[in-house]
C-alpha positions as CSV (number, residue, x, y, z in Angstrom):
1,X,-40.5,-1.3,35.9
2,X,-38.0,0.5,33.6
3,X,-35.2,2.6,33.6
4,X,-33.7,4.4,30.5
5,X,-29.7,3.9,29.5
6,X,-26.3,6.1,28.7
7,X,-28.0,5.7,25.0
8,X,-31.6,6.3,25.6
9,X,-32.9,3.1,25.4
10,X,-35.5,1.8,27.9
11,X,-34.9,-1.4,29.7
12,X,-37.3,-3.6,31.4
13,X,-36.7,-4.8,35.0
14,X,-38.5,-7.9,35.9
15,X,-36.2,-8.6,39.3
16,X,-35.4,-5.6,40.7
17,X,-32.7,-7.3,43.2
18,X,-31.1,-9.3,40.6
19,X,-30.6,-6.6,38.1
20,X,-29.0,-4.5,41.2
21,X,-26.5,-7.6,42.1
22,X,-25.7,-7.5,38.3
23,X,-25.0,-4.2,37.5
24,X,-22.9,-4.2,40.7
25,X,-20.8,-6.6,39.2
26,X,-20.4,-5.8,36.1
27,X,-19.7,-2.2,37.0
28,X,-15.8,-2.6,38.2
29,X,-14.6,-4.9,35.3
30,X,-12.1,-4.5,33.4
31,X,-9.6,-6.2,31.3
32,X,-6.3,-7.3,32.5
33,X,-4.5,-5.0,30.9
34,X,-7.3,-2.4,30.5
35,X,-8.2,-1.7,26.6
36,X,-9.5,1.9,26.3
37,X,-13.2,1.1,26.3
38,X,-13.4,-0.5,29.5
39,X,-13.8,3.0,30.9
40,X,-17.2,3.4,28.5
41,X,-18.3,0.0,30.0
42,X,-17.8,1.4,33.3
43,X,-20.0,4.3,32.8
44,X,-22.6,2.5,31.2
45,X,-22.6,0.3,34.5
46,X,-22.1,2.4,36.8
47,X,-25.4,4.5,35.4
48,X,-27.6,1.2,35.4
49,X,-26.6,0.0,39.2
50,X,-27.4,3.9,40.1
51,X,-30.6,3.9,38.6
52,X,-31.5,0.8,39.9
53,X,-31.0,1.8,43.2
54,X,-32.6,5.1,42.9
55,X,-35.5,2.5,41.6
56,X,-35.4,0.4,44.6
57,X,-35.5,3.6,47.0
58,X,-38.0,5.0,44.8
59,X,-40.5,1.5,45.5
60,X,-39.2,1.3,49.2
61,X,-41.1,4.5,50.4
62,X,-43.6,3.7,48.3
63,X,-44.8,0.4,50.2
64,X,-47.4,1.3,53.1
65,X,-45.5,0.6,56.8
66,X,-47.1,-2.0,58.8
């Protein structure tokens, strides 16, 4: 699986749910006080954890119900 970044490069995904718990965290920091790039980071993050969800939804209705 892969998803492209903010800077066009493609990443690999090998766990799905792991990259997802990651990005989520990573998302929200910041420094304590906040330096003017944290806001970039932010971004950045925030675009990963969404594409890896849209990811996630994308393989859920993708799997046959039982």
């Amino acid at each position: 699986m892969k998803i492209t970044d903010l800077n066009g490069f493609e990443i690999t995904v090998t766990d799905l749910n792991k990259a997802i718990e990651q990005a989520e965290n990573f998302k929200d920091l910041h420094h304590v006080p906040p330096v003017p790039y944290d806001k970039v980071r932010q971004e950045y993050w925030n675009d990963i954890y969404n594409k890896l969800l849209e990811l996630k939804s994308k393989l859920d209705h993708e799997q046959p119900s039982r």
